[in-house]
FIMI-620296 format. One record per residue (C-alpha): residue number from 1; residue in three letters; x, y, z. Coordinates in nm, 2 decimals. Layout:
N
rec num NUM | residu ALA | x X | y Y | z Z .
...
END
This chain:
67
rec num 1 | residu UNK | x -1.52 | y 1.08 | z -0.37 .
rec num 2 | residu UNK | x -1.14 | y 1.02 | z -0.38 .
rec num 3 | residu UNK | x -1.08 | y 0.63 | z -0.30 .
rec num 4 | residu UNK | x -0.80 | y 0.63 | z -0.04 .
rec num 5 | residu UNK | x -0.52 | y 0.34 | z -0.03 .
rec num 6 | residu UNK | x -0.63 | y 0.08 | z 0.18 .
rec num 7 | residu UNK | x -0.27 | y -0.06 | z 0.24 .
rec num 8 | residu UNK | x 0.05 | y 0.10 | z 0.45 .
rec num 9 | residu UNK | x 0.38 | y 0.13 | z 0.32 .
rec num 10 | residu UNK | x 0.74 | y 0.19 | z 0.50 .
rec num 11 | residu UNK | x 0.73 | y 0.56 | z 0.36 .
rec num 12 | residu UNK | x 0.36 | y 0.59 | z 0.53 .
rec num 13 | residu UNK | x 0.52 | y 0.46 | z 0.92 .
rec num 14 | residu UNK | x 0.82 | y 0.68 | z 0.85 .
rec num 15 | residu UNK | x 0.63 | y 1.01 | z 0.82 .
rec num 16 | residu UNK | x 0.33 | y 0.90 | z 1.04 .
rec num 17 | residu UNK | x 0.59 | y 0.83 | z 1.34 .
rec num 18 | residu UNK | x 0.88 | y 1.02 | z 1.28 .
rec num 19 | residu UNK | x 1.07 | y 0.70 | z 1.26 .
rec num 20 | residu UNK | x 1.34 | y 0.57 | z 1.00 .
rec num 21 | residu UNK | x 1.18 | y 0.39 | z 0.70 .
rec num 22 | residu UNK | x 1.41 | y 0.10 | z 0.81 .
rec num 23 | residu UNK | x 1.20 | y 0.09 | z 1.14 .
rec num 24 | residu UNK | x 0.91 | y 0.09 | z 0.92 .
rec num 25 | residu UNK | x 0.98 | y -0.22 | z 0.72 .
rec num 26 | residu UNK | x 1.05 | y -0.40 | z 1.05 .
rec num 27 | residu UNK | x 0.75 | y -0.27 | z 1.19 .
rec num 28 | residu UNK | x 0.53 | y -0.40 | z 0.93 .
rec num 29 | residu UNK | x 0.70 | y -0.72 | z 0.93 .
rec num 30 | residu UNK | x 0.65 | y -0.75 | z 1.31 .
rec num 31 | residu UNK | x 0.25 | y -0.67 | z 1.21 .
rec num 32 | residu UNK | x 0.26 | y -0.94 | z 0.95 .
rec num 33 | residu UNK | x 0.42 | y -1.22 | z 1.19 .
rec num 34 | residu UNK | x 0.13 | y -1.07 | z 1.40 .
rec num 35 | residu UNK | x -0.15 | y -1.09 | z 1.23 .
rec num 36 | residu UNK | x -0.03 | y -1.41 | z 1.04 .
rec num 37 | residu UNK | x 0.01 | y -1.28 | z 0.69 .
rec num 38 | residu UNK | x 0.29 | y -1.40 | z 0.49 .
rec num 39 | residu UNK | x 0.56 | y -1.20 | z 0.33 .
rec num 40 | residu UNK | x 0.37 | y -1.08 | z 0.03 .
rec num 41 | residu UNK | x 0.09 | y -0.92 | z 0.20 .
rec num 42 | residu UNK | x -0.02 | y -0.56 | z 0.28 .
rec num 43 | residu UNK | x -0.06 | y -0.47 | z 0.62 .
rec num 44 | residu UNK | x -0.42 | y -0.27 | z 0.63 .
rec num 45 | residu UNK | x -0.51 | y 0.07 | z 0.80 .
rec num 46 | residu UNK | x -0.73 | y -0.12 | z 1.00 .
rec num 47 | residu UNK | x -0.39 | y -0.38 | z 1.11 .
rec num 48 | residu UNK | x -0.17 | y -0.08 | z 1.15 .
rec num 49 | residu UNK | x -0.39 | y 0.13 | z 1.34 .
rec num 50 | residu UNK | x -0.48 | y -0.20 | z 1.57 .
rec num 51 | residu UNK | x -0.13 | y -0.31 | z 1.63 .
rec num 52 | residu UNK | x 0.02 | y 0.09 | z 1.69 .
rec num 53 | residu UNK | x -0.25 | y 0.23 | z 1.94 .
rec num 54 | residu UNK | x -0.27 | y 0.53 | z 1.63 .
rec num 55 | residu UNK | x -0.63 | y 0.60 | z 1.58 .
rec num 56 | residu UNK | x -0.76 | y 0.49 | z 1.23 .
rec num 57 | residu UNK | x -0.93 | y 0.85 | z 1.13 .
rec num 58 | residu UNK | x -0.54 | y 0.99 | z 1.23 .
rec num 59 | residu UNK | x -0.38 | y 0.75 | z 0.96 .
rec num 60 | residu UNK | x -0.70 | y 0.82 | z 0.70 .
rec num 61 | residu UNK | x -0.65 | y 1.22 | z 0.76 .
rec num 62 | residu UNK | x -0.28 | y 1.16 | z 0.64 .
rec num 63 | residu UNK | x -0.33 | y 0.94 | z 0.35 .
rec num 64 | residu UNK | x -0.60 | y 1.17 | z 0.23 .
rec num 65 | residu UNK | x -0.32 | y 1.47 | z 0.25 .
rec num 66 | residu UNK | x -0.05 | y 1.25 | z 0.08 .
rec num 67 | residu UNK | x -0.28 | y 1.14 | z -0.20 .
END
């Protein structure tokens, strides 16, 4: 079984939404300020898919195909 990445990067946002990758660093930084995390932290799946509306298996499906 192939372990997936558990964490989203501004590459991931930019090709999951079409968006720039600049929209996807502020994105994840707006998810950090939400969820509390500082700076230095990954954003999960789980956080991502929560905080977008984007169903979790959608952003799992993709990952698997990037990997």
């Amino acid at each position: 079984m192939k372990i997936l990445r558990a964490c989203i990067f501004p590459k991931d946002v930019h090709c999951l939404t079409g968006r720039s990758e600049r929209y996807g660093r502020k994105l994840l930084n707006d998810i950090r300020r939400h969820f509390d995390k500082q700076s230095h932290q990954f954003v999960t799946v789980k956080e991502f898919a929560e905080y977008s509306g984007i169903e979790e298996e959608i952003i799992t499906e993709y990952l698997q195909q990037v990997s």
